[in-house]
N, CA, C and O atoms as a DFTB+ gen file, in Angstrom:
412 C
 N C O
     1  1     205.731      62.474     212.191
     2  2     206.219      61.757     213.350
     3  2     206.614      60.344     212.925
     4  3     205.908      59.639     212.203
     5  1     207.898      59.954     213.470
     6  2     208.393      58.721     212.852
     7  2     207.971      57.696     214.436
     8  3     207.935      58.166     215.573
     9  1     207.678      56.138     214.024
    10  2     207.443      55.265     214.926
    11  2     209.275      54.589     215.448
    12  3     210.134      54.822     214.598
    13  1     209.664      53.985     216.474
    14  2     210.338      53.561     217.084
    15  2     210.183      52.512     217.925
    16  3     209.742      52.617     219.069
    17  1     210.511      51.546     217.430
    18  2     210.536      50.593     217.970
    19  2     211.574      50.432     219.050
    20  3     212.699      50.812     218.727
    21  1     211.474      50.095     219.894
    22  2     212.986      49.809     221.134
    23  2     213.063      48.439     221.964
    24  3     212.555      48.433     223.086
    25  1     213.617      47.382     221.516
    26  2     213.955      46.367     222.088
    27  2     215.288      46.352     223.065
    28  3     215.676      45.220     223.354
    29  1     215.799      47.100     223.435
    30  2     216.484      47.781     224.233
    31  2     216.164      47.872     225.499
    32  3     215.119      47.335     225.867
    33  1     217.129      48.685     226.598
    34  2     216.979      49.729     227.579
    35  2     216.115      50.831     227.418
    36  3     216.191      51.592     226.454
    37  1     215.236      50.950     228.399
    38  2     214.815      52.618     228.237
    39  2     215.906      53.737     227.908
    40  3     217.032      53.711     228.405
    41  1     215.462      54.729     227.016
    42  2     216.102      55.499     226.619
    43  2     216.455      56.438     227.591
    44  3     215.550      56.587     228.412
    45  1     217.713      57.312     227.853
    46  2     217.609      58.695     228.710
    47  2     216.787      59.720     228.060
    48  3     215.737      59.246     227.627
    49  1     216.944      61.063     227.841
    50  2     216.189      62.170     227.888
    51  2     217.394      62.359     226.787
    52  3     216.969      62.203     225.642
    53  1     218.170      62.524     226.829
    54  2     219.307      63.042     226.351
    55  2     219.404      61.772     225.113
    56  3     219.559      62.293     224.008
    57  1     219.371      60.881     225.077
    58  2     219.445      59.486     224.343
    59  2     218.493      60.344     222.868
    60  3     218.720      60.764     221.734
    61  1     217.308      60.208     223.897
    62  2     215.826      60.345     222.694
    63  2     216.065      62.124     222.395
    64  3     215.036      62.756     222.152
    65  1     217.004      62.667     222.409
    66  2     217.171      64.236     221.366
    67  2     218.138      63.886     220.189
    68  3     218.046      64.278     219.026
    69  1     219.122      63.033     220.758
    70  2     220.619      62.998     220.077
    71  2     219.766      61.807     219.023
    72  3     220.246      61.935     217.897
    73  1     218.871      60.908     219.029
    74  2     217.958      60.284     218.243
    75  2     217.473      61.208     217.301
    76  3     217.801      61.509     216.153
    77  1     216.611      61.575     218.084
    78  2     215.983      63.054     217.287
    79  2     216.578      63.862     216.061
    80  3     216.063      64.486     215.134
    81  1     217.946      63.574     216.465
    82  2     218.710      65.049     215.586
    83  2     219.095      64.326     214.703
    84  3     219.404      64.845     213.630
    85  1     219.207      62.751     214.895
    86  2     220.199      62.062     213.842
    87  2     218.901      62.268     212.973
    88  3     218.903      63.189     212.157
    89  1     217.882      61.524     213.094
    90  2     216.683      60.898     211.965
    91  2     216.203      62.392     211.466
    92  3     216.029      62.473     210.250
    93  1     215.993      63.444     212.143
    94  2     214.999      64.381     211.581
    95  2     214.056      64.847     211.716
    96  3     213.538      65.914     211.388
    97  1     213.564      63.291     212.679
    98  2     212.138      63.517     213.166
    99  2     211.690      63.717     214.489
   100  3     212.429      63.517     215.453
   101  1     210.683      64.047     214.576
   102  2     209.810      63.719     215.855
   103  2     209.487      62.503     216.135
   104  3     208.720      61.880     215.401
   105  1     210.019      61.970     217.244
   106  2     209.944      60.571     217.612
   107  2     208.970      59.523     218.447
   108  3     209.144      59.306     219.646
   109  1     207.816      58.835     217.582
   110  2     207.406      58.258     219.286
   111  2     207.556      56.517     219.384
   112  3     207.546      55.645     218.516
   113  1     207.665      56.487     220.541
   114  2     208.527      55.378     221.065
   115  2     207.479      54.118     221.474
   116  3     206.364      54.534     221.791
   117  1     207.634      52.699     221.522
   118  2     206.909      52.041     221.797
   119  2     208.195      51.110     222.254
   120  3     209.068      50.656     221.514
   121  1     208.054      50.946     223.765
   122  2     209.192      49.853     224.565
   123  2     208.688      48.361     224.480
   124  3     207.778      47.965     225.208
   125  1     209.345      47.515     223.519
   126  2     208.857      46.618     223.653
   127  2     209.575      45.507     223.960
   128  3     210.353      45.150     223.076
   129  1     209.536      44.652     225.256
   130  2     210.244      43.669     225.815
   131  2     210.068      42.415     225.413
   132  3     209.075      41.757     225.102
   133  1     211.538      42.139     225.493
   134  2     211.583      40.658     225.249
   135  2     212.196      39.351     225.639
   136  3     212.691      38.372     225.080
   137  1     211.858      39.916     227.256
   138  2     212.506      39.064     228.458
   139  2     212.007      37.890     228.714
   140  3     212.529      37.075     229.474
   141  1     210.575      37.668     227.864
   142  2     210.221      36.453     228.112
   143  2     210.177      35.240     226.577
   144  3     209.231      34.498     226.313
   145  1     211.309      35.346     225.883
   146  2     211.503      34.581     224.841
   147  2     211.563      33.325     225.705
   148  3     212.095      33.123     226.796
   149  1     210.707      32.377     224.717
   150  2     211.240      30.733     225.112
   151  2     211.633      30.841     224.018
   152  3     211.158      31.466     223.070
   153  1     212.919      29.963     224.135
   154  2     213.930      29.568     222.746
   155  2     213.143      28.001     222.393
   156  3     213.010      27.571     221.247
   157  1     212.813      27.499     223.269
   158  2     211.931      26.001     223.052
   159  2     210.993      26.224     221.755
   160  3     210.781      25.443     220.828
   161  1     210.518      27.471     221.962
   162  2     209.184      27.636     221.222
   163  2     209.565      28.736     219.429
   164  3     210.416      29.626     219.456
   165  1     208.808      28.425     218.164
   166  2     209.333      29.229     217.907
   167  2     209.628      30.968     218.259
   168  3     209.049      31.368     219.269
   169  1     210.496      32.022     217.484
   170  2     210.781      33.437     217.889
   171  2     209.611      34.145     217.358
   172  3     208.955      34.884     218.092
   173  1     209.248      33.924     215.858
   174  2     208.614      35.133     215.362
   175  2     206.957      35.205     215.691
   176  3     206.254      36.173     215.402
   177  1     206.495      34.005     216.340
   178  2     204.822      34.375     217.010
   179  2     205.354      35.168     218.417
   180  3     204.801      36.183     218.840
   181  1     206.287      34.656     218.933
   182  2     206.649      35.529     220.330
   183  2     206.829      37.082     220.199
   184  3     206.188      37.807     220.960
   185  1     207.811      37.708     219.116
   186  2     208.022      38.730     218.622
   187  2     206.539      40.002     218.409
   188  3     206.273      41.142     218.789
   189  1     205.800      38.740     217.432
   190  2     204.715      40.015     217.201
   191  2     203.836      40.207     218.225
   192  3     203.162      41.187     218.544
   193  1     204.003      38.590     218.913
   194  2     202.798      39.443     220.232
   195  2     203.142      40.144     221.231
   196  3     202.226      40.727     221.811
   197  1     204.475      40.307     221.727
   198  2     204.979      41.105     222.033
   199  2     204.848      42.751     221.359
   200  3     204.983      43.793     222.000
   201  1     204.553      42.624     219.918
   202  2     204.531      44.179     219.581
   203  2     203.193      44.431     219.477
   204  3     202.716      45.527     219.182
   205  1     202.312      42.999     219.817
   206  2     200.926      43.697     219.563
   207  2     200.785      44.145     221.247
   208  3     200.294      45.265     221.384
   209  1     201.079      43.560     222.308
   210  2     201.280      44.278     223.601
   211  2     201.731      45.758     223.675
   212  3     200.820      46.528     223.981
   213  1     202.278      46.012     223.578
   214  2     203.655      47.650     223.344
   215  2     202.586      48.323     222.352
   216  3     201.614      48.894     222.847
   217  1     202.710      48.280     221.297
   218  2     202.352      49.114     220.045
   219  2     201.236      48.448     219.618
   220  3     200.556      49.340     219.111
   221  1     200.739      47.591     219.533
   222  2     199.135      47.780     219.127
   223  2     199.607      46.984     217.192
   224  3     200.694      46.894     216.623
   225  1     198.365      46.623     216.806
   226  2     198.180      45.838     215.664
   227  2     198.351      47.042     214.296
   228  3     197.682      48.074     214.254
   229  1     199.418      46.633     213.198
   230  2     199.034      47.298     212.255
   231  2     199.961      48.555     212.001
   232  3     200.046      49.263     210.998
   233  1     200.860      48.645     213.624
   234  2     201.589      49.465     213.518
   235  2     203.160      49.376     213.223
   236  3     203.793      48.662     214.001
   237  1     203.911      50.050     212.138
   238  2     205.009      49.318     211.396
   239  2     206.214      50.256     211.687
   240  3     205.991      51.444     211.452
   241  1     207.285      49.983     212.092
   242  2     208.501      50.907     212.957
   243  2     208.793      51.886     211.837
   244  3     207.967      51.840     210.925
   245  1     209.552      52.560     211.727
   246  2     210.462      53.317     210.779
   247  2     211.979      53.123     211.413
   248  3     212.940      53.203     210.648
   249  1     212.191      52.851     212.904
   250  2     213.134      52.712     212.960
   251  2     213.041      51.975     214.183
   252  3     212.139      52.118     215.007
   253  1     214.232      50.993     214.295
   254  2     214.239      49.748     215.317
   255  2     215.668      50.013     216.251
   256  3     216.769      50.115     215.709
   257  1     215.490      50.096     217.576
   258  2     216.290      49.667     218.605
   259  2     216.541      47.787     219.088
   260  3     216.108      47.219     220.091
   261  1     217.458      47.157     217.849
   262  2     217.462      46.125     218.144
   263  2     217.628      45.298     219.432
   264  3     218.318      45.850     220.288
   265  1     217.273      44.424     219.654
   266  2     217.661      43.539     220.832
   267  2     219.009      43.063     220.969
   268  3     219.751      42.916     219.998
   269  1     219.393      42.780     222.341
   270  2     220.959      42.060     222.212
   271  2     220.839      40.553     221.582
   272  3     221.796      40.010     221.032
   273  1     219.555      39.941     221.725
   274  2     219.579      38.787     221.708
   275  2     219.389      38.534     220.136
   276  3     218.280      38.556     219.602
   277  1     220.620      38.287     219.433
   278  2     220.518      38.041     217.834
   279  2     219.484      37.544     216.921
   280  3     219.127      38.147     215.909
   281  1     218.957      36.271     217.373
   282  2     218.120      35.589     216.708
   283  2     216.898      36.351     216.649
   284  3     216.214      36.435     215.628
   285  1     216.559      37.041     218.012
   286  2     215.437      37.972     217.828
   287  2     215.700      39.499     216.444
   288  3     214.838      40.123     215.824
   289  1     216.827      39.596     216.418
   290  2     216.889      41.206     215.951
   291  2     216.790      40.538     214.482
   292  3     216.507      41.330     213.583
   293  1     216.994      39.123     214.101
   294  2     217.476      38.832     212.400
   295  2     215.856      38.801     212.663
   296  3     215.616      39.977     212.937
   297  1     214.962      38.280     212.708
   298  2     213.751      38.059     212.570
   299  2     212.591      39.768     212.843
   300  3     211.485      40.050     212.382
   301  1     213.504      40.524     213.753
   302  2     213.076      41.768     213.494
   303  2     213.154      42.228     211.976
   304  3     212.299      42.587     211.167
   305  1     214.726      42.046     211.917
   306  2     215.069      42.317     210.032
   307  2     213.853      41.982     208.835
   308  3     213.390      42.682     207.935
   309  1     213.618      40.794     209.208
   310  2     212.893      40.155     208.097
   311  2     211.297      39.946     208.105
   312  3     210.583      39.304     207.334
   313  1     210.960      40.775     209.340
   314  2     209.463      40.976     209.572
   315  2     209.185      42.473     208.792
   316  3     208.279      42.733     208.000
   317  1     210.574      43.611     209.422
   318  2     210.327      45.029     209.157
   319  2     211.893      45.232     208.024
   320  3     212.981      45.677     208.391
   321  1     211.510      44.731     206.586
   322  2     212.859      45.091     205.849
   323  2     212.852      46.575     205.693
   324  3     213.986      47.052     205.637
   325  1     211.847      47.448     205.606
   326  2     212.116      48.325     205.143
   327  2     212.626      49.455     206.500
   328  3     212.804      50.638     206.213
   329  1     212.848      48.936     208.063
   330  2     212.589      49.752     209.281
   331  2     213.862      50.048     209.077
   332  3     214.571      49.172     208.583
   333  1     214.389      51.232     209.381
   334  2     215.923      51.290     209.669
   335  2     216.450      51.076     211.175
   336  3     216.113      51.875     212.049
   337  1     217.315      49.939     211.467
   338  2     218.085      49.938     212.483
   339  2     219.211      50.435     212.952
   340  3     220.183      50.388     212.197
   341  1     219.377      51.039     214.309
   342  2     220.163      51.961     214.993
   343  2     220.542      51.476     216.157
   344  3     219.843      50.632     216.719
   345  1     221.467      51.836     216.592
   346  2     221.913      51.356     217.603
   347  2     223.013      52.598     218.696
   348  3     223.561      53.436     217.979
   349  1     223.311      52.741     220.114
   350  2     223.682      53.479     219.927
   351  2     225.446      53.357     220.777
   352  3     225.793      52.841     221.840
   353  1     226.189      54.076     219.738
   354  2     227.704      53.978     220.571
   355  2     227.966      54.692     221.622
   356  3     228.048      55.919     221.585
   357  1     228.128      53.969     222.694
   358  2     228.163      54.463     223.959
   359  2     229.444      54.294     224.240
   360  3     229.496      54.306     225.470
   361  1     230.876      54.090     223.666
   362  2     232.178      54.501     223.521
   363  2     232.712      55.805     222.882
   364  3     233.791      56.396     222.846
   365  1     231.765      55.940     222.512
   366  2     232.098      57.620     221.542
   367  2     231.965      58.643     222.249
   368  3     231.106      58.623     223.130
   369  1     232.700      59.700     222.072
   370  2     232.901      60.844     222.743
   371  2     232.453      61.833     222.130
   372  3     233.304      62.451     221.491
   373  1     231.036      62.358     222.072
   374  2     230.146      62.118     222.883
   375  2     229.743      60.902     222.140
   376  3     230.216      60.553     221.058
   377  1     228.452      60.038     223.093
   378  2     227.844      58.948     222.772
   379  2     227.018      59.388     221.021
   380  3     226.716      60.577     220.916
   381  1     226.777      58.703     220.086
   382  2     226.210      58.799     218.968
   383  2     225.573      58.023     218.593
   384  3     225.920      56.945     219.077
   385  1     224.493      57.908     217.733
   386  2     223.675      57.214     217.238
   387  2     223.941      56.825     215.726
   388  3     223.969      57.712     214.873
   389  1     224.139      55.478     215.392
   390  2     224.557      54.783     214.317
   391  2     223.933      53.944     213.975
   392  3     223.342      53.196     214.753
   393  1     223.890      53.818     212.318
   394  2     223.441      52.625     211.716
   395  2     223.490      51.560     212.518
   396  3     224.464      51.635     213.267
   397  1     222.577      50.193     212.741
   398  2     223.270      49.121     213.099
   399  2     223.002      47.900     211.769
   400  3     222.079      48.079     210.974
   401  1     223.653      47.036     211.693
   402  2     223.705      46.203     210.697
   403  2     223.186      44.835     210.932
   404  3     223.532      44.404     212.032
   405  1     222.638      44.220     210.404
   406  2     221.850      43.423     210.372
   407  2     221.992      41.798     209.298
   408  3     221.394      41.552     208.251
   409  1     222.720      41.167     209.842
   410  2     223.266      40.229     208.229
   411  2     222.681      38.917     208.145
   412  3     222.927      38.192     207.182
């Protein structure tokens, strides 16, 4: 079972299979919000306590549903280098799940 991180929207039903099929795995999900960033303050103590809320201490993604909000997702990058990030195209016919990039 692979971990998932989602700084995102809740997923549909249909979202978390077409996930499923890309990675391989069995997926479990930990929603973790990040509506209450102060930009005043630094990002990356906000970040982890936020994932120690959601997912609990100790626990390390395999794969990340980045945030829209940039500064948060580069500091996702560089907390979890080895997590793979995804993202998903919701212009595609059908919708697909893709690398997302991270620079």
């Amino acid at each position: 079972m692979a971990t998932v991180f989602n700084f995102s929207h809740p997923l549909s039903p249909t979202a978390v299979e077409k996930l499923e099929e890309m990675t391989g795995d069995d997926l479990a999900f930990a929603e973790i919000s990040l509506q209450r960033i102060d930009q005043s303050q630094p990002i990356k103590p906000q970040i982890r306590a936020a994932i120690r809320e959601s997912a609990g201490n100790g626990v390390a993604p395999d794969y990340i549903i980045p945030p829209a909000y940039v500064p948060a997702a580069v500091v996702l990058a560089r907390i979890y280098p080895a997590a793979k990030f995804v993202r998903l195209d919701a212009l595609g016919t059908p919708p697909q799940w893709l690398p997302a990039e991270i620079f």
